[in-house]
mmCIF file as Biopython writes it, N, C-alpha, C and O atoms, coordinates in Angstrom:
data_model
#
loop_
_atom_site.group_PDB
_atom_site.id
_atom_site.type_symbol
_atom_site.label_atom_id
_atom_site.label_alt_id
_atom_site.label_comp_id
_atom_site.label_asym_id
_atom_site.label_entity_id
_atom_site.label_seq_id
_atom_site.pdbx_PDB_ins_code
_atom_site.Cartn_x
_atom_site.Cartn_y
_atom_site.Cartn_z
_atom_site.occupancy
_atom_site.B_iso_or_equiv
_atom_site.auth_seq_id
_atom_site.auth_asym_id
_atom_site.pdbx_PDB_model_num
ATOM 1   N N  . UNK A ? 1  ? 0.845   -1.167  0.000   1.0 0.0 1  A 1 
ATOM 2   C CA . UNK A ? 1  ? 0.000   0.000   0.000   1.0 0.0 1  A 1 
ATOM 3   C C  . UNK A ? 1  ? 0.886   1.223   0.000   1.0 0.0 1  A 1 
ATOM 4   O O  . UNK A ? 1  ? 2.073   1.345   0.301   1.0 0.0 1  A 1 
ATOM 5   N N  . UNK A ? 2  ? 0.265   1.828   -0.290  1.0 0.0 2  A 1 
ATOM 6   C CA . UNK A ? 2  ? 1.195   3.518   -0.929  1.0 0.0 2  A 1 
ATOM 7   C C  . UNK A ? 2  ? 0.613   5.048   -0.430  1.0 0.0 2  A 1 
ATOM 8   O O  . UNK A ? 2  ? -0.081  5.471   -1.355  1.0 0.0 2  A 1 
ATOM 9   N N  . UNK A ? 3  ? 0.635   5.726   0.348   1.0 0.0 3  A 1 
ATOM 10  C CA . UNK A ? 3  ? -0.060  6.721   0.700   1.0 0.0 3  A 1 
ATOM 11  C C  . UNK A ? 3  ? 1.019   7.830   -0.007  1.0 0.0 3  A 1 
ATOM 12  O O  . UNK A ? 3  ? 2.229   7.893   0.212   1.0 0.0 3  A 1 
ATOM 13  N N  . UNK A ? 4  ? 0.223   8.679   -0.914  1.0 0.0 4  A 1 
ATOM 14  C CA . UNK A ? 4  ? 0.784   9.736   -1.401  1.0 0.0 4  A 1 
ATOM 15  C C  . UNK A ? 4  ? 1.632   10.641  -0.228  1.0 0.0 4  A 1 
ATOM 16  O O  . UNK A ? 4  ? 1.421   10.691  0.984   1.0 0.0 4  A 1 
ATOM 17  N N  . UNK A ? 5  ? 2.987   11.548  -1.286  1.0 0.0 5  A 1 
ATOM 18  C CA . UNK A ? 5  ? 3.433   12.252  -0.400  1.0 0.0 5  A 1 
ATOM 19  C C  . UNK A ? 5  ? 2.441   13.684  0.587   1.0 0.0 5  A 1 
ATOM 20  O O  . UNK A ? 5  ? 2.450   14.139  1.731   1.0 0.0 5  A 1 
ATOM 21  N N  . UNK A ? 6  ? 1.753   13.919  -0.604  1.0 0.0 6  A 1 
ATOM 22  C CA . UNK A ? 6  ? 0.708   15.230  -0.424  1.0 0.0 6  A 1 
ATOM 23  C C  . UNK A ? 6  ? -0.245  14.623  0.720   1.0 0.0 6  A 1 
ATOM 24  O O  . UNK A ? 6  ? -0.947  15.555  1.112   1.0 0.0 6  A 1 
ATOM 25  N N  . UNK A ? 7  ? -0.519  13.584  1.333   1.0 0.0 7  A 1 
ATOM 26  C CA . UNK A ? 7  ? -1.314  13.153  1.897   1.0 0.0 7  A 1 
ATOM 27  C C  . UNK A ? 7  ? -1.275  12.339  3.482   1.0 0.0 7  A 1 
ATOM 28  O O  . UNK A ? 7  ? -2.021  11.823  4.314   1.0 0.0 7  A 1 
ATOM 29  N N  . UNK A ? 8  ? 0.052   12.621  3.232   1.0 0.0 8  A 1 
ATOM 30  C CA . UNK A ? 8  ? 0.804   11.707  3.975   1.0 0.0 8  A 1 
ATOM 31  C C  . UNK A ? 8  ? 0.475   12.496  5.950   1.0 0.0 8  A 1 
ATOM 32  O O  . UNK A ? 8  ? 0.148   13.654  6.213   1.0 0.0 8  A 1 
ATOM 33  N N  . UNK A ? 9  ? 0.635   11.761  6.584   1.0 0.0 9  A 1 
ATOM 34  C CA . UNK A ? 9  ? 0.442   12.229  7.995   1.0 0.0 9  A 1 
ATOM 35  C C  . UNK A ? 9  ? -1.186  12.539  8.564   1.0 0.0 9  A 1 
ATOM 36  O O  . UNK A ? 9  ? -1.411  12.973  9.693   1.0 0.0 9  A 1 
ATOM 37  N N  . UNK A ? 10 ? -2.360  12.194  7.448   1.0 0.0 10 A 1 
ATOM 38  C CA . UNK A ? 10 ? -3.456  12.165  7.882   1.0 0.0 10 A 1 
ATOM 39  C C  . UNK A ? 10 ? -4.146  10.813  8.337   1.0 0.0 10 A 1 
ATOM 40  O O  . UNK A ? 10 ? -5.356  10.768  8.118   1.0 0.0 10 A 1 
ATOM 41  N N  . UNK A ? 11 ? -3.592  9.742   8.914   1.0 0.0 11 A 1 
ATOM 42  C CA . UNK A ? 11 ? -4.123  8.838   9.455   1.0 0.0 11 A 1 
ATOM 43  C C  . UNK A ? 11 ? -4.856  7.960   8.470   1.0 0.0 11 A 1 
ATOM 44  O O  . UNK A ? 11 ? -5.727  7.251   8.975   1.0 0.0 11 A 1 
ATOM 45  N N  . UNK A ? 12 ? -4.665  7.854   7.058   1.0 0.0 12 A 1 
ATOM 46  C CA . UNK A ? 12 ? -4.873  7.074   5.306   1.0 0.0 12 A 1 
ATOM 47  C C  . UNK A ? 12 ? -4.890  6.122   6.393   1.0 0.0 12 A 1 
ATOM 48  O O  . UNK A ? 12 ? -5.811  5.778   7.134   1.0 0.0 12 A 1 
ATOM 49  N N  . UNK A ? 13 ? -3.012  5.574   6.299   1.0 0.0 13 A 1 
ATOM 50  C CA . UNK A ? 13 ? -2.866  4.507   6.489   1.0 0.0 13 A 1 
ATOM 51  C C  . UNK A ? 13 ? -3.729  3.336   7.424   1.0 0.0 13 A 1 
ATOM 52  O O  . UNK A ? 13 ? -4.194  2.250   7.079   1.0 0.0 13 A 1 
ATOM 53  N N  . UNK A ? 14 ? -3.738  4.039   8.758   1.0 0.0 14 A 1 
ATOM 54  C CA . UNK A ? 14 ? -4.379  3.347   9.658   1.0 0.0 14 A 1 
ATOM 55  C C  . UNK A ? 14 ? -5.968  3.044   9.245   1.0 0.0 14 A 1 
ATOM 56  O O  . UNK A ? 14 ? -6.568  2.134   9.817   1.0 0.0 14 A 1 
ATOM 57  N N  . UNK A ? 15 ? -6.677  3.928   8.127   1.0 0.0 15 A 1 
ATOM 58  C CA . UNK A ? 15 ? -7.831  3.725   7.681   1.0 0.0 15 A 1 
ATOM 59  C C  . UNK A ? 15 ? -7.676  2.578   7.277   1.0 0.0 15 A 1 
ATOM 60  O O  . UNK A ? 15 ? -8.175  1.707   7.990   1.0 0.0 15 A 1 
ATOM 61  N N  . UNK A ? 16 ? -7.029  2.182   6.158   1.0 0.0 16 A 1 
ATOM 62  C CA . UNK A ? 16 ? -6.748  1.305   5.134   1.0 0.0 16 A 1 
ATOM 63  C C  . UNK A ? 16 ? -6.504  -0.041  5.788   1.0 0.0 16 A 1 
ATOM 64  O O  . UNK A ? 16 ? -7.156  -1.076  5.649   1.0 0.0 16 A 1 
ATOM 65  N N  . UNK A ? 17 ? -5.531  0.164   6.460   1.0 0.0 17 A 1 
ATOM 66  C CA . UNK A ? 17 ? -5.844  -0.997  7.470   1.0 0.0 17 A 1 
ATOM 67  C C  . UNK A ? 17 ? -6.566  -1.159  8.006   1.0 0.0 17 A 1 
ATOM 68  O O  . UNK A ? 17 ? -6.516  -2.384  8.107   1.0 0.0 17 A 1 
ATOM 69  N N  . UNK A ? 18 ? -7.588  -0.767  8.695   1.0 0.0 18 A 1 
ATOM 70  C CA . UNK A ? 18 ? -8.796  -0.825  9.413   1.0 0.0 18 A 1 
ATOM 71  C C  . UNK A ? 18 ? -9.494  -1.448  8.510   1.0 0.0 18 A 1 
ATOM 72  O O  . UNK A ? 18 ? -10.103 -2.418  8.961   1.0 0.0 18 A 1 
ATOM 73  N N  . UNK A ? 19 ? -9.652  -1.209  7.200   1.0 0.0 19 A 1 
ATOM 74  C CA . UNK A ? 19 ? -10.751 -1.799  6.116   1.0 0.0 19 A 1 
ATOM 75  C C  . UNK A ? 19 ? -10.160 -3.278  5.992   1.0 0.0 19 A 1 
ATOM 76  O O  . UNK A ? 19 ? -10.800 -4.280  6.311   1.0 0.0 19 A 1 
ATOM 77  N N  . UNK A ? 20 ? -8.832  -3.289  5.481   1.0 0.0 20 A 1 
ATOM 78  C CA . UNK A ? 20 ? -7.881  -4.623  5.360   1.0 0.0 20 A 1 
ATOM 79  C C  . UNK A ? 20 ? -8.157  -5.811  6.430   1.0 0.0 20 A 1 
ATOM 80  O O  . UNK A ? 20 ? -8.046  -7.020  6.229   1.0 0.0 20 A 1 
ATOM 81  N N  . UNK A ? 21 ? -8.623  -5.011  7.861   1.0 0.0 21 A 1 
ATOM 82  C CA . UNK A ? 21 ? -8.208  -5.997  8.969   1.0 0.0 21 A 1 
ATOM 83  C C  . UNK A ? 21 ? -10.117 -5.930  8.663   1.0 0.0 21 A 1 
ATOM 84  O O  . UNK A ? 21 ? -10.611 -7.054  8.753   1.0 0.0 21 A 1 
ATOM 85  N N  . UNK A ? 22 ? -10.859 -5.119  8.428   1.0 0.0 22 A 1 
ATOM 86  C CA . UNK A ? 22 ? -12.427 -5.364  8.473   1.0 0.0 22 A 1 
ATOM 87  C C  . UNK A ? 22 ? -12.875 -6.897  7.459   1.0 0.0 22 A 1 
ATOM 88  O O  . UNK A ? 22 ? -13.482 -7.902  7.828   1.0 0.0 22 A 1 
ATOM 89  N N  . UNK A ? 23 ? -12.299 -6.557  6.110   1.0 0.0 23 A 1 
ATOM 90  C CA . UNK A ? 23 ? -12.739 -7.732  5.322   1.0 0.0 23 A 1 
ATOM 91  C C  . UNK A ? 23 ? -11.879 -8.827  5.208   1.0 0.0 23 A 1 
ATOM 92  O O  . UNK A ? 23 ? -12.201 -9.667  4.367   1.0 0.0 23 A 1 
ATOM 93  N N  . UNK A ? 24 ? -10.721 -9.043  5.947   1.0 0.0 24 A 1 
ATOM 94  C CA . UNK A ? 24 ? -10.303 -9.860  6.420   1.0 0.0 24 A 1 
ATOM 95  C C  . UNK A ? 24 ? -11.059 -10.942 7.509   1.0 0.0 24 A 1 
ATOM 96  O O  . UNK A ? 24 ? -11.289 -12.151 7.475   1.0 0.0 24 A 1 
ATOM 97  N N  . UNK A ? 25 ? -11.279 -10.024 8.335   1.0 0.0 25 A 1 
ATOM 98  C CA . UNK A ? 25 ? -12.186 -11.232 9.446   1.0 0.0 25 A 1 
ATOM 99  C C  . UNK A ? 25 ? -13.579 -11.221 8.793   1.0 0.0 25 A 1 
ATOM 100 O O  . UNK A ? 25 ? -14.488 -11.532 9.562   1.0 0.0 25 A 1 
ATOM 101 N N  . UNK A ? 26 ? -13.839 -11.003 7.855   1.0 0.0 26 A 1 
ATOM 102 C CA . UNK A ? 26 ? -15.291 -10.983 7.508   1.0 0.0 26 A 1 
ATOM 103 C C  . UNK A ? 26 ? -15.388 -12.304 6.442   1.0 0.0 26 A 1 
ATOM 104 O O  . UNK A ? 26 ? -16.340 -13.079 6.346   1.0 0.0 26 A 1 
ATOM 105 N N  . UNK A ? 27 ? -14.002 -12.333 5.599   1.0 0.0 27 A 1 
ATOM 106 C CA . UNK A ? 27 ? -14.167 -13.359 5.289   1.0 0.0 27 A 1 
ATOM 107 C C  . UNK A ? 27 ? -13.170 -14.895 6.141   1.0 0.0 27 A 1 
ATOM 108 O O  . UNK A ? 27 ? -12.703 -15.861 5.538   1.0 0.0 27 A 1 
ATOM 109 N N  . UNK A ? 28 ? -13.118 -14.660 7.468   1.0 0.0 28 A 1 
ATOM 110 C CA . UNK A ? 28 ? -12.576 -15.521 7.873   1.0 0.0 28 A 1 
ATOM 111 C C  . UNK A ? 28 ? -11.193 -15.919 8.582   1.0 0.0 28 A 1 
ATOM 112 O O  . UNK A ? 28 ? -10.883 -16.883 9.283   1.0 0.0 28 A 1 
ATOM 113 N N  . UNK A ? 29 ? -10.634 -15.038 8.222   1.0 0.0 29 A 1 
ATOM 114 C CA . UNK A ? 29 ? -9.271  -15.046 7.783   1.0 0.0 29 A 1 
ATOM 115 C C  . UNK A ? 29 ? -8.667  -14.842 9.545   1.0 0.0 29 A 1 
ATOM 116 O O  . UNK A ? 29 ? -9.053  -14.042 10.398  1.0 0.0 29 A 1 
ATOM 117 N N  . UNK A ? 30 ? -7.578  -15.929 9.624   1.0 0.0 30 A 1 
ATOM 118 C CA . UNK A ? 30 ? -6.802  -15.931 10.944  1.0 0.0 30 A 1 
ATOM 119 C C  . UNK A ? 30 ? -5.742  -15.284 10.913  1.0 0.0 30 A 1 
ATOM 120 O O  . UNK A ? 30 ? -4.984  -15.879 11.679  1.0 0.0 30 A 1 
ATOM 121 N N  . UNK A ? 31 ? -5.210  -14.387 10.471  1.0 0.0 31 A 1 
ATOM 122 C CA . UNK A ? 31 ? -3.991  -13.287 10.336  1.0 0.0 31 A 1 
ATOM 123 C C  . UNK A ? 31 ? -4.169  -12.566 9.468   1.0 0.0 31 A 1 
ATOM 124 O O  . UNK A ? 31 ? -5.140  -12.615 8.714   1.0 0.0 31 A 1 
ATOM 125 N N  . UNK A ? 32 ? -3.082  -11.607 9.409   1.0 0.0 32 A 1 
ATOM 126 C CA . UNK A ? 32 ? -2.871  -11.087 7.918   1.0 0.0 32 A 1 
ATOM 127 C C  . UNK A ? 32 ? -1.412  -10.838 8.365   1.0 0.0 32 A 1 
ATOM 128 O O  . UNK A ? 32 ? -1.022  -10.712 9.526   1.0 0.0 32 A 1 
ATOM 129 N N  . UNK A ? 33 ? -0.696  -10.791 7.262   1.0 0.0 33 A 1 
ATOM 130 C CA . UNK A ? 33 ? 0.596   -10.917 6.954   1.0 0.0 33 A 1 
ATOM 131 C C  . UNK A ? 33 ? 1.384   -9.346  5.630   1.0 0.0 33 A 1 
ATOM 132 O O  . UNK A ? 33 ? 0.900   -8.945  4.572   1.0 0.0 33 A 1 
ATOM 133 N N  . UNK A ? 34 ? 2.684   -8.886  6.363   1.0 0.0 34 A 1 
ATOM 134 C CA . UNK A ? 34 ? 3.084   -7.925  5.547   1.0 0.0 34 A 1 
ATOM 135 C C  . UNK A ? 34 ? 3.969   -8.286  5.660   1.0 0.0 34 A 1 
ATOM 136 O O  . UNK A ? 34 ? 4.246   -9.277  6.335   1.0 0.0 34 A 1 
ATOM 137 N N  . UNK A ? 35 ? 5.269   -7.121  4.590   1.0 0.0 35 A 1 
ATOM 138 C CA . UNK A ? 35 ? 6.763   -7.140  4.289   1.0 0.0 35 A 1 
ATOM 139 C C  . UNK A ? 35 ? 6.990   -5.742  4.141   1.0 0.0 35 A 1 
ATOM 140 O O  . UNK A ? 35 ? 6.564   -5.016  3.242   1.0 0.0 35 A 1 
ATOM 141 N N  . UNK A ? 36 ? 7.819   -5.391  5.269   1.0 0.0 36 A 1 
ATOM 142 C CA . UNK A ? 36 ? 8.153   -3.706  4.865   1.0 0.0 36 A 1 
ATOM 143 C C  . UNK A ? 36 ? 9.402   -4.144  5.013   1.0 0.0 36 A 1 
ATOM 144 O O  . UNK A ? 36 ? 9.846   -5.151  5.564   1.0 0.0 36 A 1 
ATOM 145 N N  . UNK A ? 37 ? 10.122  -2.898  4.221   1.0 0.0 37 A 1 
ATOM 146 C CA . UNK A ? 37 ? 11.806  -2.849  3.925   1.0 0.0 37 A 1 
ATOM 147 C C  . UNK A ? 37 ? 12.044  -2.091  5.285   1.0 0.0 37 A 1 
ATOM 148 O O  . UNK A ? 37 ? 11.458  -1.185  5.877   1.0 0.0 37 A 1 
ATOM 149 N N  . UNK A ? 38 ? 13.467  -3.069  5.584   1.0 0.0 38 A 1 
ATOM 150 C CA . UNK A ? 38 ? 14.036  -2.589  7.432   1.0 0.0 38 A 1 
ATOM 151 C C  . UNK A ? 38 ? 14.334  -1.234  7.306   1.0 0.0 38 A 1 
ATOM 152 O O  . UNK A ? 38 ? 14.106  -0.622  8.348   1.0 0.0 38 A 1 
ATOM 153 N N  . UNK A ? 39 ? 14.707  -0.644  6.514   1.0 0.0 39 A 1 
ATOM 154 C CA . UNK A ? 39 ? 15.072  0.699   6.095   1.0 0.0 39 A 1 
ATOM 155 C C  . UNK A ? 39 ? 13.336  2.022   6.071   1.0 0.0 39 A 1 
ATOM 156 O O  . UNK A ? 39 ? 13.169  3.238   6.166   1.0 0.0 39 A 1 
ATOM 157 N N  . UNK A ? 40 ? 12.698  1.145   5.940   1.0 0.0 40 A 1 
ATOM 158 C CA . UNK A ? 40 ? 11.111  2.422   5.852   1.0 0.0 40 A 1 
ATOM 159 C C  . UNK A ? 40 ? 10.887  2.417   7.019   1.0 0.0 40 A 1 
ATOM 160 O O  . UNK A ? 40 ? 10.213  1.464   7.411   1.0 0.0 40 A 1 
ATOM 161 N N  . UNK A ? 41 ? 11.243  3.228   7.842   1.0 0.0 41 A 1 
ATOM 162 C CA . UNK A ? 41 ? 11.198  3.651   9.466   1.0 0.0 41 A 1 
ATOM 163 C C  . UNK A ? 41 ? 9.718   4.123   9.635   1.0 0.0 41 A 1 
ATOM 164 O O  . UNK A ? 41 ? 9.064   3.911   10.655  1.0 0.0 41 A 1 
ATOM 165 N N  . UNK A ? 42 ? 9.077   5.041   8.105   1.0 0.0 42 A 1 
ATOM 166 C CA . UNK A ? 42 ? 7.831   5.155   8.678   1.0 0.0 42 A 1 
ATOM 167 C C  . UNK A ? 42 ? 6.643   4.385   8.610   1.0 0.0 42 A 1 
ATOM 168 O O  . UNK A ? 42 ? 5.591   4.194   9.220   1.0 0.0 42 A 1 
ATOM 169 N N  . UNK A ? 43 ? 7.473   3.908   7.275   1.0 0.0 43 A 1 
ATOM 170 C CA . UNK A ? 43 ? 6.580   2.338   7.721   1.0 0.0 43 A 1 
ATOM 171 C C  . UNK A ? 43 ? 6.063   1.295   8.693   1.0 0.0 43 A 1 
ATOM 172 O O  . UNK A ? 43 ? 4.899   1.072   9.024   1.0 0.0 43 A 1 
ATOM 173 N N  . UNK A ? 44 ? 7.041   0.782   9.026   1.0 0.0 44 A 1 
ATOM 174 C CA . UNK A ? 44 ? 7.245   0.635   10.262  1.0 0.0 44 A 1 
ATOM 175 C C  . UNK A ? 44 ? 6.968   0.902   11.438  1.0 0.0 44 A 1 
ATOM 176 O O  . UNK A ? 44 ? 6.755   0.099   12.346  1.0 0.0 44 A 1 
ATOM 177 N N  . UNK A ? 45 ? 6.954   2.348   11.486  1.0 0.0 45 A 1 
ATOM 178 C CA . UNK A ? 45 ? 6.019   2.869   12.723  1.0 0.0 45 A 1 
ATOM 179 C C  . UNK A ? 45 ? 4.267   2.705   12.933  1.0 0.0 45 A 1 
ATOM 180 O O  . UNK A ? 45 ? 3.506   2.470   13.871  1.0 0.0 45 A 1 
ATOM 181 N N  . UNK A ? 46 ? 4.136   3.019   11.265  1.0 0.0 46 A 1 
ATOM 182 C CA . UNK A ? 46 ? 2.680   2.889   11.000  1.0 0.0 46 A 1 
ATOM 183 C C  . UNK A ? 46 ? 1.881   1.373   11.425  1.0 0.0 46 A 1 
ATOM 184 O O  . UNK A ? 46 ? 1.050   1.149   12.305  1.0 0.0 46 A 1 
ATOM 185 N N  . UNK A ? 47 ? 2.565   0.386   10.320  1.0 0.0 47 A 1 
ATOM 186 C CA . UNK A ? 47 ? 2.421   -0.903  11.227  1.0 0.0 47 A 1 
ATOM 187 C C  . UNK A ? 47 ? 2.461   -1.528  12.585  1.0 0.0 47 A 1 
ATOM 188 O O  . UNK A ? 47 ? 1.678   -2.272  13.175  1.0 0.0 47 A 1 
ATOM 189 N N  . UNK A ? 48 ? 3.490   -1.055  12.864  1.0 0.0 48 A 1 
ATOM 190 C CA . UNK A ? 48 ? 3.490   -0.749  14.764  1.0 0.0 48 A 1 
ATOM 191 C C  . UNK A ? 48 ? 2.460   -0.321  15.500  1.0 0.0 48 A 1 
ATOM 192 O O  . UNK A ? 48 ? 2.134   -0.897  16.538  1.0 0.0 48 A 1 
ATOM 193 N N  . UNK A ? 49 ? 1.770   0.864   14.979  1.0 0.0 49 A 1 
ATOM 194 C CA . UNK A ? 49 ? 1.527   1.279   15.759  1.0 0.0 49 A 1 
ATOM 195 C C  . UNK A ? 49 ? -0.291  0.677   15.581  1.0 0.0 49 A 1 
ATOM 196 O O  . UNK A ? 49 ? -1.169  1.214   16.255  1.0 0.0 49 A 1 
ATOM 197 N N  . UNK A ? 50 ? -0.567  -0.307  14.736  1.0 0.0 50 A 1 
ATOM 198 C CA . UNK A ? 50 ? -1.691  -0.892  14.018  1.0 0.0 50 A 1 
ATOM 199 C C  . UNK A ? 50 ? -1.830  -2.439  14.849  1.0 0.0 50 A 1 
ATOM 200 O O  . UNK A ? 50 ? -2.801  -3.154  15.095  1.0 0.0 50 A 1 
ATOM 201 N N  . UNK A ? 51 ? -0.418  -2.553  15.125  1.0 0.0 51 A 1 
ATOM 202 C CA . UNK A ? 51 ? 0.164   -3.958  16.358  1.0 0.0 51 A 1 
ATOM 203 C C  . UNK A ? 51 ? 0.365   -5.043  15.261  1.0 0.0 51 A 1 
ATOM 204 O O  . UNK A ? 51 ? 0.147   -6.231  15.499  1.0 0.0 51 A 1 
ATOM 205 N N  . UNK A ? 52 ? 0.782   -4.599  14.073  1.0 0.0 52 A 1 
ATOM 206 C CA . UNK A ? 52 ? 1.874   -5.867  13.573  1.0 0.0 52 A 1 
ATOM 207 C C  . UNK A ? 52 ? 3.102   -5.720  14.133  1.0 0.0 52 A 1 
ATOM 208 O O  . UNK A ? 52 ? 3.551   -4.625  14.471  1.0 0.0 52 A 1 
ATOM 209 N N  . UNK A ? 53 ? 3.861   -7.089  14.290  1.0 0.0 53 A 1 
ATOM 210 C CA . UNK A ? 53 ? 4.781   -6.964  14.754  1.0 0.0 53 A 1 
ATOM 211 C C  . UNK A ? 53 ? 5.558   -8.456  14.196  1.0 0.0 53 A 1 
ATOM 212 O O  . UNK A ? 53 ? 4.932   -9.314  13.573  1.0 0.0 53 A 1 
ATOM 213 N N  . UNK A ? 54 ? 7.023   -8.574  14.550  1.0 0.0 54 A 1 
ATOM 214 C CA . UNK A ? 54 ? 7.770   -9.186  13.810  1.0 0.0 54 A 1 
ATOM 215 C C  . UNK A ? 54 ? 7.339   -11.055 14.820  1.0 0.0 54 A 1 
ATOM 216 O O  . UNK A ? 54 ? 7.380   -11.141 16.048  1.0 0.0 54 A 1 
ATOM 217 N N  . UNK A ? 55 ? 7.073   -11.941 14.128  1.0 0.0 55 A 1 
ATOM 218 C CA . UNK A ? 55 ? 6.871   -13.489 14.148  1.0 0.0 55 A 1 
ATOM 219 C C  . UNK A ? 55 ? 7.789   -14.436 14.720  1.0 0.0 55 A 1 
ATOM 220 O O  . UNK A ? 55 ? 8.952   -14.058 14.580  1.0 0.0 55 A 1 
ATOM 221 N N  . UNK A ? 56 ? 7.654   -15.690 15.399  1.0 0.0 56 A 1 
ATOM 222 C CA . UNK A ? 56 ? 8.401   -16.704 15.394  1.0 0.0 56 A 1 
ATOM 223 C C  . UNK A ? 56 ? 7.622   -17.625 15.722  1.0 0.0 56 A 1 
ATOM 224 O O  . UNK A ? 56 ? 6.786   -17.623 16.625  1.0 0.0 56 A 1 
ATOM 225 N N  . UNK A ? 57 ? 7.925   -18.553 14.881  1.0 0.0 57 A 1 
ATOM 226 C CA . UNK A ? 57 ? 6.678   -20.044 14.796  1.0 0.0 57 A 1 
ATOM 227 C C  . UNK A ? 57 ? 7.183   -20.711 15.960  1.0 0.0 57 A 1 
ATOM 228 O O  . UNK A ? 57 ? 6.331   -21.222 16.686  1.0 0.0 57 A 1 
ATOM 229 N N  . UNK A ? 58 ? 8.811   -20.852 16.409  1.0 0.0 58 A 1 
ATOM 230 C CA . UNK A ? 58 ? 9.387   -21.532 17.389  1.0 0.0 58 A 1 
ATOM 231 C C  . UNK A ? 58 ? 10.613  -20.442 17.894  1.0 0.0 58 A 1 
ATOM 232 O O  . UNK A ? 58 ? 11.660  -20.272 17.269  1.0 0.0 58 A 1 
ATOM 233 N N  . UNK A ? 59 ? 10.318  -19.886 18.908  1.0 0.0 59 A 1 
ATOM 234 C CA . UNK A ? 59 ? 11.634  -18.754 19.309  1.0 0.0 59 A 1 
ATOM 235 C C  . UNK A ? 59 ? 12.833  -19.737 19.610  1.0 0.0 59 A 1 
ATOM 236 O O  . UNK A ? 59 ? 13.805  -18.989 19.508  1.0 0.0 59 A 1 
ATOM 237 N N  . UNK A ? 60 ? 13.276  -20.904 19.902  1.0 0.0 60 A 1 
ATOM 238 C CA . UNK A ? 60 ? 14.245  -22.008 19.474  1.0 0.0 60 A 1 
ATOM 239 C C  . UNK A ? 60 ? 14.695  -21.408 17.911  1.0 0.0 60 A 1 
ATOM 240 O O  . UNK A ? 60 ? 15.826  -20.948 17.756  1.0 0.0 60 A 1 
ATOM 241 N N  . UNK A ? 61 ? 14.087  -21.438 17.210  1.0 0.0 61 A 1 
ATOM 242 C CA . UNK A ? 61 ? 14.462  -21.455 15.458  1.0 0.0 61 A 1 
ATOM 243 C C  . UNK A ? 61 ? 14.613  -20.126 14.929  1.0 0.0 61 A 1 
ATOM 244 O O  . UNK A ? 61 ? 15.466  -20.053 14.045  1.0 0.0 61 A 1 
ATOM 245 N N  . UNK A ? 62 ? 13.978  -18.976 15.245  1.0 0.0 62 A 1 
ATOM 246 C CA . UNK A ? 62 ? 14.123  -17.743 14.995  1.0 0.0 62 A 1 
ATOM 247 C C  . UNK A ? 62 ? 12.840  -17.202 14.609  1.0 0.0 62 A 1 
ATOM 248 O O  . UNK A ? 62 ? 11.790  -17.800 14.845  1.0 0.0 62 A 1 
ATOM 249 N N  . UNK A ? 63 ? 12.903  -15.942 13.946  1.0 0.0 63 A 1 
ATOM 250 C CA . UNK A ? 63 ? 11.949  -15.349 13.406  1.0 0.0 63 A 1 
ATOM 251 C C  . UNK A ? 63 ? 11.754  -16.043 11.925  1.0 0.0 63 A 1 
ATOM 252 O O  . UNK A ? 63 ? 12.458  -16.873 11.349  1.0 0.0 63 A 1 
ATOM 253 N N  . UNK A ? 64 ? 10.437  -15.342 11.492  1.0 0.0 64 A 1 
ATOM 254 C CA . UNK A ? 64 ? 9.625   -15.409 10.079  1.0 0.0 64 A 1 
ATOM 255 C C  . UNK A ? 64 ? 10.937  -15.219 9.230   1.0 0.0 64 A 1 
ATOM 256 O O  . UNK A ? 64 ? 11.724  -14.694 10.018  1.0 0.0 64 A 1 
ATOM 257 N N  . UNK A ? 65 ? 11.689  -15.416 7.782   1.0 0.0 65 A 1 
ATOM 258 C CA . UNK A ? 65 ? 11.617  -14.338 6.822   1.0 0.0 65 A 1 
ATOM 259 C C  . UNK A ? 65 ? 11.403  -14.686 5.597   1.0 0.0 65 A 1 
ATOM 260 O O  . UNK A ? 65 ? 11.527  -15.855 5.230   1.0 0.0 65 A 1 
ATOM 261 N N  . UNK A ? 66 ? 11.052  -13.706 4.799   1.0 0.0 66 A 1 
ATOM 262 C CA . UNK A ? 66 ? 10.354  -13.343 3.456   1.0 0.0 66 A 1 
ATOM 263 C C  . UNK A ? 66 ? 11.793  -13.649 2.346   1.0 0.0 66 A 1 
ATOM 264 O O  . UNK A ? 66 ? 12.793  -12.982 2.081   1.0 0.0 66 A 1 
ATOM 265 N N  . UNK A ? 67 ? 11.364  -14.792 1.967   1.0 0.0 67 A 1 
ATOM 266 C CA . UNK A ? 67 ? 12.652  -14.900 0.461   1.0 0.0 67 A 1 
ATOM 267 C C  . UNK A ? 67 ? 12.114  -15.213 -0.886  1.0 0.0 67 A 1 
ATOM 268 O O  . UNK A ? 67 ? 11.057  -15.844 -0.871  1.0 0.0 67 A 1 
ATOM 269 N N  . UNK A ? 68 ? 12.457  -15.003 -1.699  1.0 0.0 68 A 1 
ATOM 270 C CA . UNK A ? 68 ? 11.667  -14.628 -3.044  1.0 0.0 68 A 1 
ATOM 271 C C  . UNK A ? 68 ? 13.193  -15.314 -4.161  1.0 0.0 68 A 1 
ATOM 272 O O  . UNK A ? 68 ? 14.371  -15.048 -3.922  1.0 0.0 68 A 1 
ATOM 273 N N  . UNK A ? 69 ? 12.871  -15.890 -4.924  1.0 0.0 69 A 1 
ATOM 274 C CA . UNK A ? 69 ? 13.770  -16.310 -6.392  1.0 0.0 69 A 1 
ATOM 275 C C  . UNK A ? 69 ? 12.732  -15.686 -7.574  1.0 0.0 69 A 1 
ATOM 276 O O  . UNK A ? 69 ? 11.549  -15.844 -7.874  1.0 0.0 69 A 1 
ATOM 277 N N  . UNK A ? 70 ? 14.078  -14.739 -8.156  1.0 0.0 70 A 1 
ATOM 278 C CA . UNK A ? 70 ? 13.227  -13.624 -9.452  1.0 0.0 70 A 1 
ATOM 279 C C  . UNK A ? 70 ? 13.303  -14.833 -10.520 1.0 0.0 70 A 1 
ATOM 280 O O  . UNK A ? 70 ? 14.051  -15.810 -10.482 1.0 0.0 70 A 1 
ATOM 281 N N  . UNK A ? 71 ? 12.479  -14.554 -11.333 1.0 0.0 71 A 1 
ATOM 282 C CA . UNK A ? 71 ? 12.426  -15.648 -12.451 1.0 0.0 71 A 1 
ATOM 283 C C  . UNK A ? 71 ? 12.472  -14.912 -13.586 1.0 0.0 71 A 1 
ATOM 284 O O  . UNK A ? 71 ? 12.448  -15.468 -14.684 1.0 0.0 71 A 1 
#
C-alpha cells in the first residue's frame, strides 16, 4: 500500500488498514501478513503502531523471513 506524499500524515494509512483488517475477518481469515523494507522507518512505525509486529513459529528457530527467487 502507498499513501501519497501530499497526503501523507493524515491517518490514510491506519484507515486502510482498518478496512484490510475489516474484510479480512469478515471473510474468515486468521492473520494477515506484511513485508516492509528494514530501512522504511515510517513504515514501520505505522504498522506498529496498528500492532503488527515481527513473528516466530518456534523462538528455538528464529523469526519469520520473506525470500523470493526472481524468475
Amino acid at each position: 500500500m502507498v499513501v501519497t506524499e501530499n497526503a501523507r500524515g493524515l491517518g490514510i494509512s491506519q484507515k486502510m488498514l482498518q478496512e484490510v483488517e475489516k474484510i479480512a475477518k469478515e471473510r474468515g481469515c486468521c492473520k494477515m501478513t506484511l513485508e516492509v523494507l528494514e530501512g522504511n522507518v515510517v513504515a514501520k512505525g505505522a504498522y506498529q503502531k496498528f500492532g503488527f509486529s515481527g513473528y516466530e513459529l518456534d523462538p528455538k528457530i528464529g523469526k519469520a523471513m520473506f525470500w523470493e527467487k526472481v524468475l
